[in-house]
OpenMM code with the backbone's topology and positions (N, CA, C; nanometers):
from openmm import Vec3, app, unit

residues = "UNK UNK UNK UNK UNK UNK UNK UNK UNK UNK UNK UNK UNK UNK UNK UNK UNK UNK UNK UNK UNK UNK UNK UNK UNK UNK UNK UNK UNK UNK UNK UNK UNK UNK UNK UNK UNK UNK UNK UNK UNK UNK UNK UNK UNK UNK UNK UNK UNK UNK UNK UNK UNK UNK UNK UNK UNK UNK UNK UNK UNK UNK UNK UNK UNK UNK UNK UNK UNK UNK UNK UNK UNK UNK UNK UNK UNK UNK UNK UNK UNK UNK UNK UNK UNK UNK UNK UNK UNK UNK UNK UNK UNK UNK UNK UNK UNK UNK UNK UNK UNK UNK UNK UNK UNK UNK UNK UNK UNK UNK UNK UNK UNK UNK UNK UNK UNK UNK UNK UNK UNK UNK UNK UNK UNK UNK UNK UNK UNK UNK UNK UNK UNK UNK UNK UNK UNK UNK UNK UNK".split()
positions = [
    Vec3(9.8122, 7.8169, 8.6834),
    Vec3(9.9521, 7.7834, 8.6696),
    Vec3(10.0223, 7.8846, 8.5772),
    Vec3(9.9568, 7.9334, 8.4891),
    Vec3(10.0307, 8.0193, 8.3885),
    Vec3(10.0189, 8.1759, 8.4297),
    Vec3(9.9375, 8.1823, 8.5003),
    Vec3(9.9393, 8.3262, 8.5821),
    Vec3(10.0479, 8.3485, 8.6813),
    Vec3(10.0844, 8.1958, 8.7470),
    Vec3(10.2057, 8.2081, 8.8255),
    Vec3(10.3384, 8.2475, 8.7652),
    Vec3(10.3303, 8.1567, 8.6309),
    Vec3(10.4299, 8.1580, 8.5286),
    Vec3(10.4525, 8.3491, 8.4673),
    Vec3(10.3357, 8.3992, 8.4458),
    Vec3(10.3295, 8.4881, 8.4185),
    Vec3(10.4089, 8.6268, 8.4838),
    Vec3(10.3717, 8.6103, 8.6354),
    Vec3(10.3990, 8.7129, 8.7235),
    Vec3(10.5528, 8.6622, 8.7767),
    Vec3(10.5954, 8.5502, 8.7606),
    Vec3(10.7557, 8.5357, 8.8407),
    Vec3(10.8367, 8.5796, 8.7049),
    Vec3(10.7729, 8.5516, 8.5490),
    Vec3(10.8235, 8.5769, 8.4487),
    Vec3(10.8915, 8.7458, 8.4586),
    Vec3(10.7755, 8.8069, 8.4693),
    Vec3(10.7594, 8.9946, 8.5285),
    Vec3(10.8717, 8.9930, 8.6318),
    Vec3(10.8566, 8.9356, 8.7544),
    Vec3(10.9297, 8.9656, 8.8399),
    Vec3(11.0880, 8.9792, 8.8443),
    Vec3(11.0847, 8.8592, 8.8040),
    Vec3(11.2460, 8.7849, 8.7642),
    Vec3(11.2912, 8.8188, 8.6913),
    Vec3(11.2753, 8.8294, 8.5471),
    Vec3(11.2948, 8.9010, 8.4200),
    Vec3(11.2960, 9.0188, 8.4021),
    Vec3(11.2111, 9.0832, 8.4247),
    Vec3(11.1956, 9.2116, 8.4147),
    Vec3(11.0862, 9.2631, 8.2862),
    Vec3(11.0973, 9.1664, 8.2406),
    Vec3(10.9892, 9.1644, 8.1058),
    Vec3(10.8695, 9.2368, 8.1076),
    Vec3(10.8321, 9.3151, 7.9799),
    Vec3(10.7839, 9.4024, 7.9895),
    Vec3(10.6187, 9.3646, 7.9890),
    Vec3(10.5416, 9.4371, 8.0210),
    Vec3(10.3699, 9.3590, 8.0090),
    Vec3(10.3182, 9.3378, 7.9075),
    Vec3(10.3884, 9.4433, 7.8199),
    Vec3(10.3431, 9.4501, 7.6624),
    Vec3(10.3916, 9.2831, 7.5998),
    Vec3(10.4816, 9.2494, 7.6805),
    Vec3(10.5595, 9.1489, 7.5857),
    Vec3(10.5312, 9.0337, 7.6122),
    Vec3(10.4033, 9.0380, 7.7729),
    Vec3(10.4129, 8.8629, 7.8574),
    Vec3(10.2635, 8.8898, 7.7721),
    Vec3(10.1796, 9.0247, 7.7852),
    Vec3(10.0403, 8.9970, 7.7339),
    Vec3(10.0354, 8.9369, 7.5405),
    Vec3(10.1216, 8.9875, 7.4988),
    Vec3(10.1427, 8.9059, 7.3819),
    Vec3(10.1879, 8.7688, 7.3854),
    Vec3(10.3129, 8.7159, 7.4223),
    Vec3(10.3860, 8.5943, 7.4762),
    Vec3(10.2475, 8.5066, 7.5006),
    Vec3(10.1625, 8.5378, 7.6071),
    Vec3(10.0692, 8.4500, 7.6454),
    Vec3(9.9213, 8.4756, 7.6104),
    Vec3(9.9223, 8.5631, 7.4781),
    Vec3(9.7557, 8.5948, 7.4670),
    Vec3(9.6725, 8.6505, 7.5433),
    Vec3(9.6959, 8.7162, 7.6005),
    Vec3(9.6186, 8.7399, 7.6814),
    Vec3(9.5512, 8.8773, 7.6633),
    Vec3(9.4751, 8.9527, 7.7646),
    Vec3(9.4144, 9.0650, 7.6729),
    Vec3(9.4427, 9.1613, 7.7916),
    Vec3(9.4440, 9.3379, 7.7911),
    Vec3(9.4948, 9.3829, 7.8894),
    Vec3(9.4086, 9.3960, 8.0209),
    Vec3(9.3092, 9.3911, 8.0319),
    Vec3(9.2354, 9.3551, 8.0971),
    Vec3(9.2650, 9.2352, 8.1925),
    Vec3(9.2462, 9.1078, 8.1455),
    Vec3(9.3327, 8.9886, 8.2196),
    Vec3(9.4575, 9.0071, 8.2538),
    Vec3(9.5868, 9.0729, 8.1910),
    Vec3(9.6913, 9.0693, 8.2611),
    Vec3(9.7055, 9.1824, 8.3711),
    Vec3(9.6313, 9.2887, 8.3322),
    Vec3(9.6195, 9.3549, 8.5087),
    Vec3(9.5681, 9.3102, 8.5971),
    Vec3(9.4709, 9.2197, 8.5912),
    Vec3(9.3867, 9.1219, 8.6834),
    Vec3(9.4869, 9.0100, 8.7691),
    Vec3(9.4977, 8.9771, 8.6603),
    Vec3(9.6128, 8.8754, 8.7007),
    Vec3(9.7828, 8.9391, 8.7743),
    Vec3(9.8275, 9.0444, 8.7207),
    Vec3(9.9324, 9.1099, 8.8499),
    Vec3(9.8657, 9.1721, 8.9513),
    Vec3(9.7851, 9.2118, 8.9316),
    Vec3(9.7151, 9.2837, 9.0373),
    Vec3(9.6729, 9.1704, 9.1688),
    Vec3(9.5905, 9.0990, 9.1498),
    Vec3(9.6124, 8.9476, 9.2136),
    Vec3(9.7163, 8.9156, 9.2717),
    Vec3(9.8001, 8.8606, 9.1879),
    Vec3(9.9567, 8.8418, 9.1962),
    Vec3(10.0336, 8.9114, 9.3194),
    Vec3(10.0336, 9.0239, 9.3132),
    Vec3(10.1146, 9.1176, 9.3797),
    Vec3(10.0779, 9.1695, 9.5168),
    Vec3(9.9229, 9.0911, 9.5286),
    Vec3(9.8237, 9.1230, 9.6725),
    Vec3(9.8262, 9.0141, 9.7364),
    Vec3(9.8381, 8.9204, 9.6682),
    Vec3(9.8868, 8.7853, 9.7234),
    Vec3(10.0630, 8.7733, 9.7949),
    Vec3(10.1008, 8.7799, 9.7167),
    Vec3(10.2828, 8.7896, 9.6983),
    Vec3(10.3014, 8.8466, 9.8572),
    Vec3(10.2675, 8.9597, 9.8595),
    Vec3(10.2078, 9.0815, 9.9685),
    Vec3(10.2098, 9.0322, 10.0783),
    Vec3(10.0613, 8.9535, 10.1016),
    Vec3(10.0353, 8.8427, 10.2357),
    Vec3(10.1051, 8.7499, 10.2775),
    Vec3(10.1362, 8.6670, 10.1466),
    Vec3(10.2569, 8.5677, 10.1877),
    Vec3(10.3823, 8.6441, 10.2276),
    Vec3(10.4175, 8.6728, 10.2219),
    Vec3(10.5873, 8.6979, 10.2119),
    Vec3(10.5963, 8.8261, 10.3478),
    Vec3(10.4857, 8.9095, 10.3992),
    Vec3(10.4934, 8.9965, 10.4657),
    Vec3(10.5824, 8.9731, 10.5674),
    Vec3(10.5377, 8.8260, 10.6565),
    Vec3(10.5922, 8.8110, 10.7868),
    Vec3(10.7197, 8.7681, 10.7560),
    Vec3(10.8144, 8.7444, 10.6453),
    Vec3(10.9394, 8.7466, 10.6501),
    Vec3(10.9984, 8.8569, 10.7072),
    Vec3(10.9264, 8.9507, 10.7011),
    Vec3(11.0044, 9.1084, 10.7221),
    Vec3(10.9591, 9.1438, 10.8773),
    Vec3(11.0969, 9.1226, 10.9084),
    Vec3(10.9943, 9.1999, 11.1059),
    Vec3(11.1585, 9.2090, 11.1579),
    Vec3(11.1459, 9.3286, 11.2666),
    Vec3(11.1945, 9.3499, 11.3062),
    Vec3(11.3234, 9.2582, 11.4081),
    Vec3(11.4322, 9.2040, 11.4100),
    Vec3(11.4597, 9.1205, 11.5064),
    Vec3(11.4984, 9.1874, 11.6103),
    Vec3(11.5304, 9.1161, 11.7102),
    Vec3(11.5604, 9.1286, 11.8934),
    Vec3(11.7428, 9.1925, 11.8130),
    Vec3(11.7912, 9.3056, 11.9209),
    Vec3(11.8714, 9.3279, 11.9236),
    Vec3(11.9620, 9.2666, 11.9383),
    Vec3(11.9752, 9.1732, 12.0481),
    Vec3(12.0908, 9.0957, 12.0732),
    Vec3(12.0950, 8.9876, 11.9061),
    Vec3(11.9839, 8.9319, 11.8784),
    Vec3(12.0034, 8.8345, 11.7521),
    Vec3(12.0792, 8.9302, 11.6766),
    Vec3(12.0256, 9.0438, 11.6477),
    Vec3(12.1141, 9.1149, 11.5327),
    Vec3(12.2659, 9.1287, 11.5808),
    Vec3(12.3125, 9.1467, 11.7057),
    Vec3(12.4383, 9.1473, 11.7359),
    Vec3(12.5452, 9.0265, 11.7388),
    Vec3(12.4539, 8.8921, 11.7317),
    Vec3(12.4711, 8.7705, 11.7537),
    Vec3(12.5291, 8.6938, 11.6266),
    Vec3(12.4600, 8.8019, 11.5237),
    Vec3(12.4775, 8.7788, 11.3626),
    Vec3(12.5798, 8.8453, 11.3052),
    Vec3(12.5697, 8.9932, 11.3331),
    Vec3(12.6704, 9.0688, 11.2505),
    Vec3(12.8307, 8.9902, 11.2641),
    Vec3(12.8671, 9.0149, 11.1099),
    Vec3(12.9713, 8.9914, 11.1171),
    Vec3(13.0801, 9.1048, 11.1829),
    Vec3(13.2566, 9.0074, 11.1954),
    Vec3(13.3545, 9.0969, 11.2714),
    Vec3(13.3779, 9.2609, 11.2851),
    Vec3(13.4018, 9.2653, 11.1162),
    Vec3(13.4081, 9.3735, 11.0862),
    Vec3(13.3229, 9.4582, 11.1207),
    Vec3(13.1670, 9.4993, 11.1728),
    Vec3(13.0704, 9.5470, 11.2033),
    Vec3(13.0531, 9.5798, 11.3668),
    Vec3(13.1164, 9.4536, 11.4238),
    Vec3(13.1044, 9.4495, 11.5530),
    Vec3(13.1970, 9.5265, 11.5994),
    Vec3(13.3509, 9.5450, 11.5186),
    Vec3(13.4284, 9.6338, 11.5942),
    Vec3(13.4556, 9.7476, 11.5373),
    Vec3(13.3755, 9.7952, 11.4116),
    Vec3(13.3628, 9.9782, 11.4082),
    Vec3(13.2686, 10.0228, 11.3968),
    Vec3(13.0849, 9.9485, 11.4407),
    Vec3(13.0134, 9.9442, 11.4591),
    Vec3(12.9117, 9.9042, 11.5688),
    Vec3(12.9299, 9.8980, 11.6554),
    Vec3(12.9002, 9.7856, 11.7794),
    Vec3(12.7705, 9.8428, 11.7487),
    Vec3(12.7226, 9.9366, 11.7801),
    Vec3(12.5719, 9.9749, 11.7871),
    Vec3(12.4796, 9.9724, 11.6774),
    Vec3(12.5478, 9.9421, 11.5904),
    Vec3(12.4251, 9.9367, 11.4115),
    Vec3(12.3445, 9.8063, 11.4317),
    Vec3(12.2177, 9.9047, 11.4378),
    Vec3(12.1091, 9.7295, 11.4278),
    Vec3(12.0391, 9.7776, 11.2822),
    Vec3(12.0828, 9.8560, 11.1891),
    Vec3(12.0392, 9.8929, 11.0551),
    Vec3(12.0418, 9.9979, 10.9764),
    Vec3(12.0639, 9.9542, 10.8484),
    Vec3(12.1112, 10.0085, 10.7473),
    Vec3(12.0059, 10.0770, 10.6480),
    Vec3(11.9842, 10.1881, 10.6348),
    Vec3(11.9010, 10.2256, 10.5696),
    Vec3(11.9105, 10.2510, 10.4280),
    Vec3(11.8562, 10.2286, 10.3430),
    Vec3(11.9045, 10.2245, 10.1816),
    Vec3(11.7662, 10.3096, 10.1600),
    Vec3(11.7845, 10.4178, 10.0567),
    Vec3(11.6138, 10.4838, 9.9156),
    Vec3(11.6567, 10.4149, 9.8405),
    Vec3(11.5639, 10.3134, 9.7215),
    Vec3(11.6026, 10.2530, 9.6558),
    Vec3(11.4425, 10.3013, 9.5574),
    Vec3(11.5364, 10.2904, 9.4435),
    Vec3(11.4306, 10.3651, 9.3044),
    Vec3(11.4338, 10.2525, 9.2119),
    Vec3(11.3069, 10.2011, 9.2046),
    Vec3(11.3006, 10.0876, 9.0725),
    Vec3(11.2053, 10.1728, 9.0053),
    Vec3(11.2625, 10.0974, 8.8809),
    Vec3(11.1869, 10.0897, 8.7209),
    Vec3(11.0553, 10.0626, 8.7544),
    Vec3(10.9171, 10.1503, 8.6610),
    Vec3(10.8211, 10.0914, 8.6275),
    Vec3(10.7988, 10.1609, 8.4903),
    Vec3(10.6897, 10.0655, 8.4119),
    Vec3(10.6427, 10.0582, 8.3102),
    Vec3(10.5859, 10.2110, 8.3069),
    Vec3(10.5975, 10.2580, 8.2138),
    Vec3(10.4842, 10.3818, 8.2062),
    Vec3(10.3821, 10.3913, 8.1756),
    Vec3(10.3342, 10.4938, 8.2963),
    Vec3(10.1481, 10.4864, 8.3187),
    Vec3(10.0694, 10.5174, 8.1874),
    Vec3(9.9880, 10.4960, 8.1785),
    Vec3(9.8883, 10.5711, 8.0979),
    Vec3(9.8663, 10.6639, 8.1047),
    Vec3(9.8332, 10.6846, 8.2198),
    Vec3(9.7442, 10.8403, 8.2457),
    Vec3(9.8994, 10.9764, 8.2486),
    Vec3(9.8838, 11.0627, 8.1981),
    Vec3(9.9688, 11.1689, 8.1905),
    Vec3(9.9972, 11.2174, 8.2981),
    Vec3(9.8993, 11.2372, 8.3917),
    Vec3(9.9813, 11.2860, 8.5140),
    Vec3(10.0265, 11.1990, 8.6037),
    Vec3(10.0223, 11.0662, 8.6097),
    Vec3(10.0789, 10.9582, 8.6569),
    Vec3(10.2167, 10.9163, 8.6057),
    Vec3(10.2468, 11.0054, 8.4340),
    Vec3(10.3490, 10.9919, 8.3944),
    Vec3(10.4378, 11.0486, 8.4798),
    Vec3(10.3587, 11.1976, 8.4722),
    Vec3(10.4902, 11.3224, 8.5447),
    Vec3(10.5475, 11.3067, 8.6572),
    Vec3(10.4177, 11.2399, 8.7470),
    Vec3(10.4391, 11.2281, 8.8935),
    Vec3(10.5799, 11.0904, 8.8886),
    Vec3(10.5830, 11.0433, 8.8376),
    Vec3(10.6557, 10.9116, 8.8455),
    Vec3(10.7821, 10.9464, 8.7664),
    Vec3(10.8079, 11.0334, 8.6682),
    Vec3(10.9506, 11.0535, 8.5824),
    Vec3(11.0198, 11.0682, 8.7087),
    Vec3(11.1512, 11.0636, 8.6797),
    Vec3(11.2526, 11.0299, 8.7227),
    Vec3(11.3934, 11.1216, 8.6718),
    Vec3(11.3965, 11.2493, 8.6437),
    Vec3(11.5237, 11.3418, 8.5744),
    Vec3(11.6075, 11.2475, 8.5924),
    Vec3(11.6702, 11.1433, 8.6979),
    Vec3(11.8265, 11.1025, 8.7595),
    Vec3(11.8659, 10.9943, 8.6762),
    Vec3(11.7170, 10.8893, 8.7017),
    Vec3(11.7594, 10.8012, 8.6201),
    Vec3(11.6766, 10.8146, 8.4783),
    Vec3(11.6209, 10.8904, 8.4205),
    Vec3(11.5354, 10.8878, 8.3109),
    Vec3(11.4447, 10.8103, 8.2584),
    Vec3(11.3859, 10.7671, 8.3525),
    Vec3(11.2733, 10.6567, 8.3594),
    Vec3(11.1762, 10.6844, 8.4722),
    Vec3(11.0358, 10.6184, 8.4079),
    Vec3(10.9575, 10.6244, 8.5371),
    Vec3(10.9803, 10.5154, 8.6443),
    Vec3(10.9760, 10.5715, 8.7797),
    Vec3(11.0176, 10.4889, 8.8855),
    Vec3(10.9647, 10.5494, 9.0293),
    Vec3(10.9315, 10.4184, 9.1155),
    Vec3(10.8721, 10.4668, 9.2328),
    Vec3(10.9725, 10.4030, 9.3536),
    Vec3(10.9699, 10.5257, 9.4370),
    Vec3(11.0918, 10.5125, 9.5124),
    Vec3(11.0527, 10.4154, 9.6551),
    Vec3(11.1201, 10.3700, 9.7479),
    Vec3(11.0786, 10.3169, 9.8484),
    Vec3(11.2025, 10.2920, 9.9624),
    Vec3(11.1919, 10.3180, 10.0957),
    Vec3(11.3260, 10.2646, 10.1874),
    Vec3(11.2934, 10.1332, 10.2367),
    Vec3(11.4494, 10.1022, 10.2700),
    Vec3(11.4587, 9.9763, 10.2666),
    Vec3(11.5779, 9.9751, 10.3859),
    Vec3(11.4912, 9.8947, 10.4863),
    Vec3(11.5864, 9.8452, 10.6047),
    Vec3(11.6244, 9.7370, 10.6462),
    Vec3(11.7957, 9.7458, 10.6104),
    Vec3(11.8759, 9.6126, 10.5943),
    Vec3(11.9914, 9.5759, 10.7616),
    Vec3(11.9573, 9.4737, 10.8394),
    Vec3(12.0049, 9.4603, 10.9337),
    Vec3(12.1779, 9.4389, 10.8936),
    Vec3(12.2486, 9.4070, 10.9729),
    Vec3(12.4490, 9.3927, 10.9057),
    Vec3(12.4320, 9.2894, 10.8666),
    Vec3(12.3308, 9.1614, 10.9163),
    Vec3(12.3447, 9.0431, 10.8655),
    Vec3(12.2910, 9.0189, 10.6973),
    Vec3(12.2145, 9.1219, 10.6442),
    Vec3(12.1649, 9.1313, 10.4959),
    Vec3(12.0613, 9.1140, 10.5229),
    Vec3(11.9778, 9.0338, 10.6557),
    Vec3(11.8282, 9.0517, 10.6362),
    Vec3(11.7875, 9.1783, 10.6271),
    Vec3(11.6291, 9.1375, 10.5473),
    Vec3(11.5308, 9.2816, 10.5502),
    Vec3(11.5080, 9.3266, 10.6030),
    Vec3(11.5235, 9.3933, 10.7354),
    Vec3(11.4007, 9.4577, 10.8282),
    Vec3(11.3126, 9.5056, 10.8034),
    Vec3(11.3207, 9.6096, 10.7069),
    Vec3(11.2242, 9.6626, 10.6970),
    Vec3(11.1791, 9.7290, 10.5451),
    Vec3(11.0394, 9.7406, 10.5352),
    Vec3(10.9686, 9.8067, 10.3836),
    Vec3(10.9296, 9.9088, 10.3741),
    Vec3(10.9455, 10.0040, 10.3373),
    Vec3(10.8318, 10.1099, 10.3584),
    Vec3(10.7790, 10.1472, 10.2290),
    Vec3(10.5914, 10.2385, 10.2083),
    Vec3(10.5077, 10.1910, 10.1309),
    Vec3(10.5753, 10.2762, 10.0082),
    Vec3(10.5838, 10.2729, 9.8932),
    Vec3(10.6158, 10.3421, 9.7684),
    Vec3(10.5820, 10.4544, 9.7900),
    Vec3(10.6665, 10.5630, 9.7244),
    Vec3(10.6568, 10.6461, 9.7419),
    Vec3(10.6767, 10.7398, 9.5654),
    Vec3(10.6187, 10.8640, 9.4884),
    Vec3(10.6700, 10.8806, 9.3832),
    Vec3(10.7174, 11.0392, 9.4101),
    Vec3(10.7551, 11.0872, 9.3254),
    Vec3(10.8079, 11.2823, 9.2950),
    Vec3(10.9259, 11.2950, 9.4021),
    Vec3(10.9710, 11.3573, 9.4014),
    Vec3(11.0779, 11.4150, 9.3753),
    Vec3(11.1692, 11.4289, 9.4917),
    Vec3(11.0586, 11.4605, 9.5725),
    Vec3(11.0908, 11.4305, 9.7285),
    Vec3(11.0634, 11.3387, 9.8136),
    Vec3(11.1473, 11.2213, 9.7723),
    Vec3(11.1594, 11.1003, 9.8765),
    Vec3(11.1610, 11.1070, 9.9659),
    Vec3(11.3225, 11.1393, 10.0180),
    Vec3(11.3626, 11.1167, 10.1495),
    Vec3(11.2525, 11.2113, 10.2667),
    Vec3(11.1985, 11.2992, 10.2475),
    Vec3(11.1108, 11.3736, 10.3394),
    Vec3(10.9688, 11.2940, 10.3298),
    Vec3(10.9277, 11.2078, 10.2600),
    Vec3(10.7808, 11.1828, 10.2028),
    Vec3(10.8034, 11.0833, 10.2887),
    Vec3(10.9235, 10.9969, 10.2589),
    Vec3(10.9322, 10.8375, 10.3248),
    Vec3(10.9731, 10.8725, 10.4965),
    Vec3(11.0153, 10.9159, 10.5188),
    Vec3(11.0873, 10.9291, 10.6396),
    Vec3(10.9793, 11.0076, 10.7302),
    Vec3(10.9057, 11.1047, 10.6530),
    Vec3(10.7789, 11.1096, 10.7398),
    Vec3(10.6594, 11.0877, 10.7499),
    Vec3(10.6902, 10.9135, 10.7015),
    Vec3(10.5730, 10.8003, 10.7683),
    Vec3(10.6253, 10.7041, 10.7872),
    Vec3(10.7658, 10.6862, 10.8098),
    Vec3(10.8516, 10.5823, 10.8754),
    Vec3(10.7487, 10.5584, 11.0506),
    Vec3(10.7753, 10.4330, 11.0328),
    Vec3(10.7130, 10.4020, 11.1742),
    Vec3(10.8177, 10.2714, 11.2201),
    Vec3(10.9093, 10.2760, 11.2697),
    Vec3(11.0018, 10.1741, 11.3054),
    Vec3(10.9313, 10.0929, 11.4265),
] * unit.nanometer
topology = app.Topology()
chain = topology.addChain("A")
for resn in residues:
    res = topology.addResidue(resn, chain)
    for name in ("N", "CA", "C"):
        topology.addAtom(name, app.Element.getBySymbol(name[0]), res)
């Protein structure tokens, strides 16, 4: 129960590991165990939310505005760069800095139908060159 508590704490919050492994005693060892867990689980469950829909549903959904200076958009593609904690290891630092936003962060695309569902995930990606890294192992 407190591992659940633990990882929606991380998620939701944003809270740092340094601060839940203190908060809850824990030792670093157990709290990588425990997100690591967490996040492979999270993973399985939640995967089949994300799938592709039937064209017509997506047309069936979009709102007005979309339908009449858009008729053909079945998705929206977003690179989206989140925050992570910084690595340990030094070259895991470099690979992961971030000049833009000045933080370490791993990038990933993200495909959003007009209606706001997800379509789609694609796997993390880090350095410098996203858009070529992600886009060539896009598999729609």
């Amino acid at each position: 129960k407190d591992e659940m508590v633990v990882m929606l704490m991380k998620l939701r919050l944003g809270l740092s590991m340094v601060f839940l492994t203190t908060l809850f005693g824990l030792s670093w060892g157990t709290r990588s165990k425990i997100f690591n867990a967490w996040i492979k689980f999270l993973a399985i469950q939640l995967k089949p939310l994300i799938f592709w829909p039937d064209g017509d549903l997506i047309r069936s959904t979009q709102p007005k505005q979309i339908i009449n200076n858009c008729p053909a958009l079945r998705c929206i593609l977003d690179c989206t760069e989140l925050f992570i904690e910084r690595p340990r290891h030094v070259q895991l630092q470099a690979l992961t800095w971030s000049d833009y936003k000045k933080h370490n962060t791993v990038q990933l695309l993200v495909g959003i139908a007009p209606n706001g569902m997800i379509t789609f995930l694609s796997k993390l990606a880090v350095g410098n060159h996203l858009i070529h890294t992600l886009l060539g192992r896009v598999d729609f």
